[in-house]
C-alpha positions in Angstrom: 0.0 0.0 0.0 1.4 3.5 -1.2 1.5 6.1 0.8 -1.8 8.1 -0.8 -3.5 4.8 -0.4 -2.9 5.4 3.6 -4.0 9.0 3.4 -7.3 8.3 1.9 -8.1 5.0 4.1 -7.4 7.7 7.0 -9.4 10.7 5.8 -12.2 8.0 4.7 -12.1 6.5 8.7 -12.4 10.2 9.8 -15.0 11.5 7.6 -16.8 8.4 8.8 -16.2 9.2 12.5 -17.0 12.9 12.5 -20.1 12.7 10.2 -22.5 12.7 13.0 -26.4 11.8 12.2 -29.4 14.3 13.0 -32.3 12.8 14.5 -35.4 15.2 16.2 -32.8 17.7 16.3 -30.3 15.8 18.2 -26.8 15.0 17.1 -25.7 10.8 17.1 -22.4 9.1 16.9 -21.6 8.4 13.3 -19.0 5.1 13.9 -21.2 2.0 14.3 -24.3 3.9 14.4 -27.5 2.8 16.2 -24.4 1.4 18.9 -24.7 3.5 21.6 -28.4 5.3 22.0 -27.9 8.3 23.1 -26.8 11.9 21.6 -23.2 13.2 21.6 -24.6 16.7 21.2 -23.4 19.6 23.7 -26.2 19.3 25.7 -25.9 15.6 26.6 -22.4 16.3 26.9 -23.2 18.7 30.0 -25.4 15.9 31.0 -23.0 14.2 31.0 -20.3 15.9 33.4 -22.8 16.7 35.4 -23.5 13.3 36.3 -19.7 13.0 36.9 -19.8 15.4 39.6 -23.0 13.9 41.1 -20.8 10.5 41.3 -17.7 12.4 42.8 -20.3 13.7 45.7 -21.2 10.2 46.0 -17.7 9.0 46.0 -16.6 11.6 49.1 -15.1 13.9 46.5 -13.0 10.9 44.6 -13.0 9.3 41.3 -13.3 6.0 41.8 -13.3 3.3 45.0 -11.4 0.6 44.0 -7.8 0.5 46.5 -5.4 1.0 43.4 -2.6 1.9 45.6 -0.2 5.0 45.2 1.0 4.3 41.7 -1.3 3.0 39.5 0.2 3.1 36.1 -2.1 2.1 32.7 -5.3 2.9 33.2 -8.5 2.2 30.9 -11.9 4.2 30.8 -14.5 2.3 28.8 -17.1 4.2 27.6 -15.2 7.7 28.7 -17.7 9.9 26.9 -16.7 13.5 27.4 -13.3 12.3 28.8 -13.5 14.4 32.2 -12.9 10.8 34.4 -10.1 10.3 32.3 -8.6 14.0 32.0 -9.1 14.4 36.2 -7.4 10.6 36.8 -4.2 11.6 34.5 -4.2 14.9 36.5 -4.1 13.4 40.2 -1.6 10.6 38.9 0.7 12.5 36.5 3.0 8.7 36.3 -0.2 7.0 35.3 -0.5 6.4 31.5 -4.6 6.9 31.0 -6.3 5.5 28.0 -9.9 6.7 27.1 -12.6 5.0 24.8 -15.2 5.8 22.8 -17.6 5.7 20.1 -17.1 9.4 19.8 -14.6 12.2 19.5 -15.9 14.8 21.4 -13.4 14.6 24.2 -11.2 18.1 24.4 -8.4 18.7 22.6 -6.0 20.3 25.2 -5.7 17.3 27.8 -2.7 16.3 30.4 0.1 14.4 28.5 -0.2 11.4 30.1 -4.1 11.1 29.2 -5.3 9.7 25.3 -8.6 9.1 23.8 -9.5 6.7 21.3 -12.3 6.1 18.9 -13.6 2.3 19.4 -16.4 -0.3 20.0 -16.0 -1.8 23.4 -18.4 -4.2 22.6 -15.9 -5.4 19.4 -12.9 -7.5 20.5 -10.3 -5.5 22.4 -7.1 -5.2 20.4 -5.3 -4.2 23.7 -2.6 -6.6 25.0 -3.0 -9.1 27.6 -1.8 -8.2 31.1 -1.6 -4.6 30.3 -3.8 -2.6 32.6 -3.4 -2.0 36.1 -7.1 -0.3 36.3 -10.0 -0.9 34.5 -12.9 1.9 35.4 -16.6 1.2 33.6 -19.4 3.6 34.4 -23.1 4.5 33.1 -22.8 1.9 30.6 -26.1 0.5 31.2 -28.3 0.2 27.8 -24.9 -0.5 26.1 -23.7 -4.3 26.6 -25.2 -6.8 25.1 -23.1 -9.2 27.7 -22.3 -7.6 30.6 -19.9 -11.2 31.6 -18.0 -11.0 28.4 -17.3 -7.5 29.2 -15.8 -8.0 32.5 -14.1 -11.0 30.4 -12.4 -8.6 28.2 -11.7 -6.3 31.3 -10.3 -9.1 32.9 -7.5 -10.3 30.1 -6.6 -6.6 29.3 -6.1 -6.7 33.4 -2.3 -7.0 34.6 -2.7 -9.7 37.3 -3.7 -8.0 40.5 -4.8 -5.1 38.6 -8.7 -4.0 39.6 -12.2 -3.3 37.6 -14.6 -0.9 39.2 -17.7 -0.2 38.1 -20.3 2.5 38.7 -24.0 2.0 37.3 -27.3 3.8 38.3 -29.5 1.6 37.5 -33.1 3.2 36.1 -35.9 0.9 37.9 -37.5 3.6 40.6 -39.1 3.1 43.8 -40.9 5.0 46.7 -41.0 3.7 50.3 -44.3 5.4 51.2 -46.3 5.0 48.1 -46.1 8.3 46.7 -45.0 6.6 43.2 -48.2 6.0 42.0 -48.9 3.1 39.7 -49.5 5.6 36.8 -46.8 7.7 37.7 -44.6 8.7 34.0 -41.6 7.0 36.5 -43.1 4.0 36.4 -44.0 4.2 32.8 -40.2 5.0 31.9 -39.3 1.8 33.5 -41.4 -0.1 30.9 -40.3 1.8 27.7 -36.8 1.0 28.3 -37.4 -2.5 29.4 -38.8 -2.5 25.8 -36.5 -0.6 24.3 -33.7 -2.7 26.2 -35.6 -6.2 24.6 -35.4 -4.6 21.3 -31.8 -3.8 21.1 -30.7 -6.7 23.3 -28.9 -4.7 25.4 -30.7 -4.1 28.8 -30.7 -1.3 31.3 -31.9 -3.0 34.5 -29.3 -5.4 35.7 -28.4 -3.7 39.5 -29.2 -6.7 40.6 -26.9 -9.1 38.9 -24.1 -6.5 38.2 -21.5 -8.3 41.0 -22.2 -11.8 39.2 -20.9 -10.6 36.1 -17.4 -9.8 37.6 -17.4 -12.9 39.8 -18.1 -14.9 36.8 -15.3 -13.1 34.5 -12.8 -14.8 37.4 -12.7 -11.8 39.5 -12.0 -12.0 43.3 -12.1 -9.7 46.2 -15.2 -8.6 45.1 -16.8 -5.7 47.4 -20.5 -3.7 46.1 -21.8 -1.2 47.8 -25.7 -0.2 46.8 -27.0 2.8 47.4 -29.8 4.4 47.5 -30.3 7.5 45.2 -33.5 10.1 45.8 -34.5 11.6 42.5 -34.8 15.2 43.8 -34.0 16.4 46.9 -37.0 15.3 49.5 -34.9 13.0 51.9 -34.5 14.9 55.3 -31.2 13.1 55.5 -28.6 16.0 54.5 -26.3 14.0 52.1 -29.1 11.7 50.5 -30.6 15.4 50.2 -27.5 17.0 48.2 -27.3 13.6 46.3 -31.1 13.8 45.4 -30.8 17.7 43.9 -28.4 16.1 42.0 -29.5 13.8 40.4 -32.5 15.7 39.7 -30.6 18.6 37.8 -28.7 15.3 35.8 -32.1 14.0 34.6 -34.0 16.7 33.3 -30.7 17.8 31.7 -30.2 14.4 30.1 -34.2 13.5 30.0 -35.2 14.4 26.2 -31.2 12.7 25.5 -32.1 9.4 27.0 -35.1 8.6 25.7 -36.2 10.7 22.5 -34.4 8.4 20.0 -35.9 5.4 21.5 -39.4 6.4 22.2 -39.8 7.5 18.4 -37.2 5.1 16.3 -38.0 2.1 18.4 -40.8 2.0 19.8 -42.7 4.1 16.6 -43.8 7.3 19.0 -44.5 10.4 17.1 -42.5 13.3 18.3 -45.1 14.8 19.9 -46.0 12.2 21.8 -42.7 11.8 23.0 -42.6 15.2 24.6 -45.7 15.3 26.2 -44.5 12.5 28.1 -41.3 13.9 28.5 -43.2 16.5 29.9 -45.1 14.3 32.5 -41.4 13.3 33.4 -40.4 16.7 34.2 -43.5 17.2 36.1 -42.9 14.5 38.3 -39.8 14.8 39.2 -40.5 18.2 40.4 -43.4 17.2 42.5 -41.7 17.6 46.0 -44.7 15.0 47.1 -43.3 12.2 45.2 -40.3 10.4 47.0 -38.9 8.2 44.1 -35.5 6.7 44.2 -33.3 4.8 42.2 -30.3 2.7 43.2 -26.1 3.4 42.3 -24.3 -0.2 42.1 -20.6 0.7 42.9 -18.5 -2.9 42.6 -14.8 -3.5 42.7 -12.7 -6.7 42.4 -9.3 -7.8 41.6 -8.0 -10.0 38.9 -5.7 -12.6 40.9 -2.5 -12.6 41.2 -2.1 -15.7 39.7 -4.4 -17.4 37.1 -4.2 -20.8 35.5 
């Protein structure tokens, strides 16, 4: 292959990377469309950081749980979106070599030196080597994987031995404890569309439940999950479920229409209308200071072994 013949297989990759697709006046990924479900589009991006504040707050101010140690020193993000996990981890460990991926480029261009971003499928086969990482960090993948096991499979190869996978999932099922989610509450009727939605795609959003099975299955060990339980606006009395509720709140009517827009009408055959007016009811509803819904964080962390057969 000539040299021209390299140029034009590069632009070709890039023109097909950067020419994102408009839907309802939102902007998609353009590299294995229909992938990830969700806009890349500014606003979803600010949805986006701030639900990585929301999980610093959760996390006591830090950026992840696992106990890495003092020098951690390749670390992956899967699924880095804007790249601000990424960009803040190379930051705090300036020896640490951090790797970002995604379906998109929309990460910033002025980032630490020791911090990289790459365009990629996670849910194609890794191309990184064996034994490579010392820190593997997953978060707010859910809807994304259509096998959450082979993931941490992947995770765990790429993994030096010893190394550690943390994951971080709010998971979208919500609850109330004194029956102020009504049975026709739009909450409740959110759950259903993307437990549609989720059967449609093959790639499910509600799997809290089974999310430390996957790891233990992929060979992991020293497991430790933490649940938690997350208010969606800020009713609790409790002062840090409280700060952790406004939160939350501001992340989901910012990423609302994001979320769900896409699926409601190319899925599930809404009209666009239709799709805002419930949108709508969503809104209302979380506003409703009478209504004390919750959701539920997953935070898990295990270790590949130090020796494997």
């Amino acid at each position: 292959m000539n040299c021209s013949t390299r140029v034009t297989d590069t632009e070709s990759l890039r023109t097909s990377i950067l020419n994102y697709k408009w839907e309802n006046g939102r902007r998609y990924h353009a590299y294995n469309d229909g992938a990830y479900w969700g806009p890349n589009d500014e606003r979803q991006q600010e949805a986006e950081d701030l639900m990585h504040e929301m999980y610093r707050i959760i996390l006591d101010g830090n950026l992840y749980a696992a106990p890495l140690g003092e020098n951690p020193q390749r670390v992956l993000d899967v699924g880095c979106g804007t790249g601000i996990w990424a960009i803040e981890f190379a930051d705090e460990h300036p020896s640490a070599d951090v790797l970002g991926v995604d379906l998109s480029p929309i990460q910033p261009g002025f980032v630490p030196p020791n911090c990289k971003f790459e365009v990629d499928d996670i849910n194609q086969e890794w191309t990184f080597p064996d034994n490579n990482f010392d820190f593997v960090h997953i978060r707010a993948m859910t809807g994304c994987i259509p096998d959450w096991v082979e993931l941490h499979k992947k995770a765990f190869k790429a993994l030096k031995p010893g190394g550690w996978v943390e994951h971080v999932e709010l998971w979208g099922i919500t609850k109330s404890d004194d029956g102020s989610l009504k049975d026709n509450s739009p909450l409740k009727k959110w759950v259903e569309v993307f437990e549609k939605i989720g059967a449609l795609t093959g790639k499910g959003f509600f799997y809290g439940h089974k999310a430390a099975d996957f790891q233990r299955e992929a060979g992991f060990e020293n497991l430790v999950e933490r649940r938690l339980k997350m208010p969606l606006g800020p009713w609790p009395k409790d002062k840090r479920l409280k700060t952790w509720g406004a939160w939350n709140r501001q992340f989901l009517l910012q990423a609302l229409e994001g979320f769900s827009i896409r699926g409601l009408t190319e899925l599930l055959g809404w009209t666009y209308d239709d799709a805002q007016l419930f949108l709508v009811e969503m809104r209302n509803e979380l506003l409703n200071p009478a209504v004390h819904s919750y959701g539920e964080v997953t935070i898990i962390y295990s270790q590949k072994p130090e020796t494997t057969a």
